[in-house]
N, C-alpha and C positions, 0 to 999 in steps of 0.2 A: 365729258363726264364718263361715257363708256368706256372711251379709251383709256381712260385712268384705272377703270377698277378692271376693262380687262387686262392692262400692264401689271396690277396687282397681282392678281389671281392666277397670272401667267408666269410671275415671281412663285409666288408661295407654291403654285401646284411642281414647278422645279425642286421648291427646297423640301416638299414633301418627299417626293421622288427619292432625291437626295439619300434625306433619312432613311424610308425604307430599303435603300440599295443598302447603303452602313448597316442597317439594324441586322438583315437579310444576314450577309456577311458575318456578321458578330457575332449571330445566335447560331452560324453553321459551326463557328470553332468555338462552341463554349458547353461541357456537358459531354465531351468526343472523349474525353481519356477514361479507362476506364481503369479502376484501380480497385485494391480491397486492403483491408484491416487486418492486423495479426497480432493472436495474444504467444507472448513466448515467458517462459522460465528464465530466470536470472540463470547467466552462464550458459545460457543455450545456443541455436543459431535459428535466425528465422533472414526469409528472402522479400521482398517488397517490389511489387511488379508492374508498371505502367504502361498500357498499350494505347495507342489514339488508334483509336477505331475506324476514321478516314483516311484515305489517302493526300498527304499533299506535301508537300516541297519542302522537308525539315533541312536548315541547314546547322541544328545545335539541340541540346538538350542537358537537359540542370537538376540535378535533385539535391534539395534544401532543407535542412534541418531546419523546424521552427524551434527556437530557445529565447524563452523569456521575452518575447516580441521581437527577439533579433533574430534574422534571417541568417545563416552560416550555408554556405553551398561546400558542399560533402564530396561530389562530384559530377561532371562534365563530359559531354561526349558530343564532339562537331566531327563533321561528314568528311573534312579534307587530314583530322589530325589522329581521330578513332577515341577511345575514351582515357581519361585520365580520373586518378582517386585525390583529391583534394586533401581531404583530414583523414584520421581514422587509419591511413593507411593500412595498419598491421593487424584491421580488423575490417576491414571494407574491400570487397571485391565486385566492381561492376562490369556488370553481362549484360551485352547487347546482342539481342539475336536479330535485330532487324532495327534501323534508328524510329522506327513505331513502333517499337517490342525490346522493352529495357528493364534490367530489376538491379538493385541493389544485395547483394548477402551480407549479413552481419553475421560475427562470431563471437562466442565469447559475451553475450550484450550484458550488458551493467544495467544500472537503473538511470545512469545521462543519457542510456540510447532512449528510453520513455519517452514518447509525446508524436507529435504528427511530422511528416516530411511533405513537401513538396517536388513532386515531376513538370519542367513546365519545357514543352515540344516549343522552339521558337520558327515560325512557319514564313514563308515567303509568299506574296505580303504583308501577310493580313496578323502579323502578330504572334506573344505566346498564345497556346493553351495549356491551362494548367491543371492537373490532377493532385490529388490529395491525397496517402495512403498513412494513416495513424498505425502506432507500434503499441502495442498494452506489456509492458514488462511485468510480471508476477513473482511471488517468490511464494511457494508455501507454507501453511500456517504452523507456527508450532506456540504451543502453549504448556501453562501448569501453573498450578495452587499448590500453596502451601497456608498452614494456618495453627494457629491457637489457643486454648479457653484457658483463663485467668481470672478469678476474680470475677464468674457468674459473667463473664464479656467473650464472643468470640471475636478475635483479630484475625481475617483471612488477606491474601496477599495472591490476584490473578497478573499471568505476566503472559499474554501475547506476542509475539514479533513475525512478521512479514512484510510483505507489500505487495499494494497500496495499506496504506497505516490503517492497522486491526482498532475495531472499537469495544468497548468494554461496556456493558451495565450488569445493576445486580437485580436479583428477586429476592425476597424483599428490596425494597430499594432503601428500606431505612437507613437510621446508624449514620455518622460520620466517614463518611468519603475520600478521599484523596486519591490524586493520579498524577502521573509521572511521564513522560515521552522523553526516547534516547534515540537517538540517531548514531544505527552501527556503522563501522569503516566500510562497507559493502552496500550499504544506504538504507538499508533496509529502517524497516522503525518498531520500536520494541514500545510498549503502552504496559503500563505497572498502574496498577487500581486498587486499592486497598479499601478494605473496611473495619468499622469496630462497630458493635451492637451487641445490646443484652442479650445473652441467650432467651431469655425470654421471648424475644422478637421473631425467632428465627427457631419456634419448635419445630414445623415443619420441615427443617430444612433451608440452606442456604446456596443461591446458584448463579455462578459466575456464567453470561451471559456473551459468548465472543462472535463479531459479526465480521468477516471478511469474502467480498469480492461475490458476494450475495447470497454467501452462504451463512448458517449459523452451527455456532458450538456450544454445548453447554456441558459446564463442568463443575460438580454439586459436590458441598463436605454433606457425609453421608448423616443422617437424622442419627442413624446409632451412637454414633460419635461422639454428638453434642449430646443426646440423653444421658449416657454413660459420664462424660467430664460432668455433666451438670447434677447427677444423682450421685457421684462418686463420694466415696467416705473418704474425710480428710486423714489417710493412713499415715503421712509423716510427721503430725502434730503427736497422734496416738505413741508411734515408737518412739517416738523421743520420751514423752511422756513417759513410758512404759522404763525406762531404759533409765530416767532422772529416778523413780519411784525405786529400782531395784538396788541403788547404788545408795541410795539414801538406807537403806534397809542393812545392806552391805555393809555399811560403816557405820549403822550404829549398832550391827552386832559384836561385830570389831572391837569396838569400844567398849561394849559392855563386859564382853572376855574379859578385856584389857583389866578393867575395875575390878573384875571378880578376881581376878589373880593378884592385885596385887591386897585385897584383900586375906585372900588366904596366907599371904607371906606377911603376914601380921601377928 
């Protein structure tokens, strides 16, 4: 019986061993690259840069567009061939200063270059390691309103476009609502947000609310505006009025001439 559970214990203290040898190992190449984030301008050029901070036996190295859960490798660089640009060519340039010291340049970046990359050092023996560097593409915000009073109702009309897609709310928030999203040939996203409300609703003022990239804008039809349309005197009912009353007057003195004269030739 001892002999059993010391053949046992003589197993398992191996397979522990084992493990921690693996885990040892695993956890020295995981966590070693070091990389960082970049926000750039549409149309700009930004650089994405992976260092493995240990020394050890690279014989390859991969940087990976993620898209859509699909992996696309961009570019390549092994020991015996020097690097190679996969995609992008006419817009990707990769610089290796040492095969643990490697970055990518983008030119020109659009809004496909958006999203995370992967760098992954493939090491002898022990495997990749892989590093992460996300790209933030931006576009700045451009806005405007337009609007107007009918019929005791203001109809305003806020139109946004950037990226990441600009969001709209209003103050007041009453009134009937509607919104729009366009997607320009440059990718950018344009958000159109209308409203209609009683003036009534909206004496103090009404204000276009725009939230992009964590900033806020706001953009107000002025109080003057709406008191002036809303107290304005209906002047082109008046001229007209004014203009039917002097023509009617016009031709019936006409006429009365007309009678008087041919009275007299009587």
């Amino acid at each position: 019986m001892f002999k059993i559970m010391k053949g046992i214990y003589t197993t398992w203290t191996l397979q522990d061993l084992a493990l921690c040898i693996i885990a040892i190992v695993f956890c020295s190449t995981q966590g070693a690259v070091k990389t960082d984030n970049q926000d750039v301008e549409l149309g700009g050029n930004v650089t994405l840069r992976c260092t493995l901070l240990q020394q050890s036996n690279i014989y390859q190295v991969t940087w990976t567009k993620k898209k859509n859960g699909n992996d696309e490798n961009i570019a390549t660089y092994k020991t015996n061939t020097g690097p190679t640009v996969l995609k992008y060519k006419d817009r990707i340039n990769f610089t290796v200063w040492s095969p643990q010291d490697i970055a990518i340049n983008l030119w020109n970046v659009s809004i496909e270059d958006n999203g995370c990359y992967e760098c992954s050092f493939f090491l002898y023996p022990v495997g990749p390691d892989i590093g992460q560097s996300c790209l933030s593409v931006y576009d700045d915000l451009k806005t405007s309103i337009d609007y107007n009073i009918s019929d005791n109702h203001l109809h305003a009309n806020c139109l946004a476009t950037g990226f990441p897609r600009p969001n709209i709310s209003w103050f007041p928030s009453g009134g009937e609502k509607k919104e729009k999203n366009i997607t320009n040939p440059n990718g950018t996203l344009s958000v159109i947000s209308n409203i209609f409300v009683s003036v009534s609703n909206v004496e103090q003022g009404l204000t276009c609310h725009i939230s992009h990239r964590g900033k806020m804008k706001s953009i107000k039809v002025p109080v003057k505006e709406i008191d002036q349309t809303k107290k304005s005197f209906p002047v082109m009912p008046v001229v007209l009025a004014l203009i039917l009353v002097i023509l009617v007057i016009v031709v019936g003195v006409c006429c009365w001439r007309r009678q008087r004269k041919k009275h007299r030739g009587f």
